[in-house]
N, C-alpha and C positions, 0 to 999 in steps of 0.2 A: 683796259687798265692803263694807268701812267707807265711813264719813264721819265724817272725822275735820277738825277747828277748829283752825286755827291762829290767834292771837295776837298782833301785831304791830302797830309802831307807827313813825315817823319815827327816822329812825337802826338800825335793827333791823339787824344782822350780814347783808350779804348773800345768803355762803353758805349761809348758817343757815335762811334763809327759803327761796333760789330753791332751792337743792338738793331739801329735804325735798316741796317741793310739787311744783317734778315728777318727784321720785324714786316719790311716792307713789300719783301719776296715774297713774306709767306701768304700776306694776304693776296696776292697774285701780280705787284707793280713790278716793271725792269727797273732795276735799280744798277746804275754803273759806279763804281768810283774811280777817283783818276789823281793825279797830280803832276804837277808842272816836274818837266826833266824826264819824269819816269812813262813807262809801255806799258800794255797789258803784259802780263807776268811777272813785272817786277815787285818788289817786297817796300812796305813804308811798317819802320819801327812806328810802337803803339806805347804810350802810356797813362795807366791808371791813375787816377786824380782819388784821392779816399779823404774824407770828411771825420778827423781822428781827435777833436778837440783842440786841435789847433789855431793859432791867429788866423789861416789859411790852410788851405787844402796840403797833403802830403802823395808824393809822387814815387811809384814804382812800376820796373819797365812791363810793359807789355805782352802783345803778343806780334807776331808778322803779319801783316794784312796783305795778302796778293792783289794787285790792283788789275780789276777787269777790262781797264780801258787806257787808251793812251793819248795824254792829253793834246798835243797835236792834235790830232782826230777828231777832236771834241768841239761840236759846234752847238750854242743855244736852240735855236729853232727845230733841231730834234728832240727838243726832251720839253713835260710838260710841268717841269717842277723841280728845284734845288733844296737840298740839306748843304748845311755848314756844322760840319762838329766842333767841337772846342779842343781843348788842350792847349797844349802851345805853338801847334803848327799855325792857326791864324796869324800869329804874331808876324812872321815871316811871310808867308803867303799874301798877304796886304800889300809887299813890296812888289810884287808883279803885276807889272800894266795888264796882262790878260788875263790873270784872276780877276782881277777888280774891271775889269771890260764884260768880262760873262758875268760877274755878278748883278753889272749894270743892265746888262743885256736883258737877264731874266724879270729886273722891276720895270724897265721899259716895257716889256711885254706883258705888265699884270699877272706873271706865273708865278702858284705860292711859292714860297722862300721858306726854310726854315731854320733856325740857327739856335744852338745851343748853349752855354756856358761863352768860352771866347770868341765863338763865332762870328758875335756882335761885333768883333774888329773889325770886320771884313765890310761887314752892313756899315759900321759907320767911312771904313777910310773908301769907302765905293760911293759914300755922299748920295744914298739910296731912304737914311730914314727920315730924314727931315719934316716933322710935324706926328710922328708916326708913337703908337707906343710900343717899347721895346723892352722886354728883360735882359736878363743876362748874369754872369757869374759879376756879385757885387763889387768887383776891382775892375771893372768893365763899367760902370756905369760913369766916372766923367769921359769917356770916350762915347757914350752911348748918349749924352748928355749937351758936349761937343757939337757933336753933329745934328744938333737940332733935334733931335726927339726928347721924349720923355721917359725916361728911366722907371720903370715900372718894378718896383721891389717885392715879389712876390716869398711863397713860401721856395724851398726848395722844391718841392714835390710839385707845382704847381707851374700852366704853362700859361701863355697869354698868347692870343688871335688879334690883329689889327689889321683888318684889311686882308693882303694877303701874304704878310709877317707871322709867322709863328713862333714864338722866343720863349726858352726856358733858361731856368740861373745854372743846372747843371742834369749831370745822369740821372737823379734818383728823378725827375719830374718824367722820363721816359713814358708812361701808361697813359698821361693827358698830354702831353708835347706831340708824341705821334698818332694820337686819336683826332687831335685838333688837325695836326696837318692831314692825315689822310681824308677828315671829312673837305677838304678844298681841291684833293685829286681826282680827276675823271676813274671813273670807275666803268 
């Protein structure tokens, strides 16, 4: 089975985060997460993104997410595959040269990728999708746009495969985003 890295930082979309990691245990992958500053045991706030008819998403806090890994520690070449959840921790986590160095690292090595809703900041400010097609949460796409790719405007529910990119615009595409990705994980 994989071992696959996930990404993640204070405010990170909760569904985004708790779903994928234990959607990804359950089918048998090591899934780590990690973020810059913090160890294994320490805590990263979480929050809900909800789709309430509004111009944009509406936001309510979380839960605590215990992170299993300590970013220090955390090198590419052990793991065979990345998630990127959304919320708003991308937004920040862009600014660090070694998030966006291991981002890099994993398209250097052809390892799928997989990002959700904000994700895609991460994808485009690591200058990893250039020519590539990418979804994302729709206030994401002139950054996704930006950076040379093509801005694929799907449904909500709905993920998209290119290569080995797998991008959805937010949570509720969860059931194909992570079908997509786990068919490109060793098994």
């Amino acid at each position: 089975m994989a071992k696959v890295l996930i990404i993640a930082g204070d405010f990170v979309e909760d569904y985004e985060l708790m779903v994928p990691f234990q959607a990804l245990e359950m089918v048998g992958h090591e899934v780590l997460v990690t973020c810059p500053d913090k160890e294994i045991g320490n805590t990263i706030k979480t929050a809900i993104h909800d789709f309430e008819g509004d111009q944009t998403y509406t936001e309510k806090p979380g839960h605590l997410f215990t992170l299993n890994a300590t970013f220090n520690d955390i090198h590419d070449d052990n793991f065979d595959a990345l998630l990127i959840p959304g919320g708003r921790a991308p937004e920040y986590l862009r600014l660090n040269p070694r998030v966006i160095a291991l981002v890099q690292a994993f398209a250097q090595s052809k390892k799928p990728i997989a990002a959700i809703c904000h994700g895609a900041q991460l994808l485009a400010a690591a200058n990893i999708i250039e020519g590539a097609k990418i979804s994302a949460y729709p206030a994401c796409a002139p950054e996704v746009t930006l950076a040379g790719a093509k801005y694929i405007d799907i449904d909500v529910t709905e993920a998209y495969t290119d290569g080995i990119f797998v991008t959805a615009p937010a949570w509720p595409a969860h059931p194909r985003w992570l079908a997509q990705f786990n068919t490109l994980l060793p098994s």
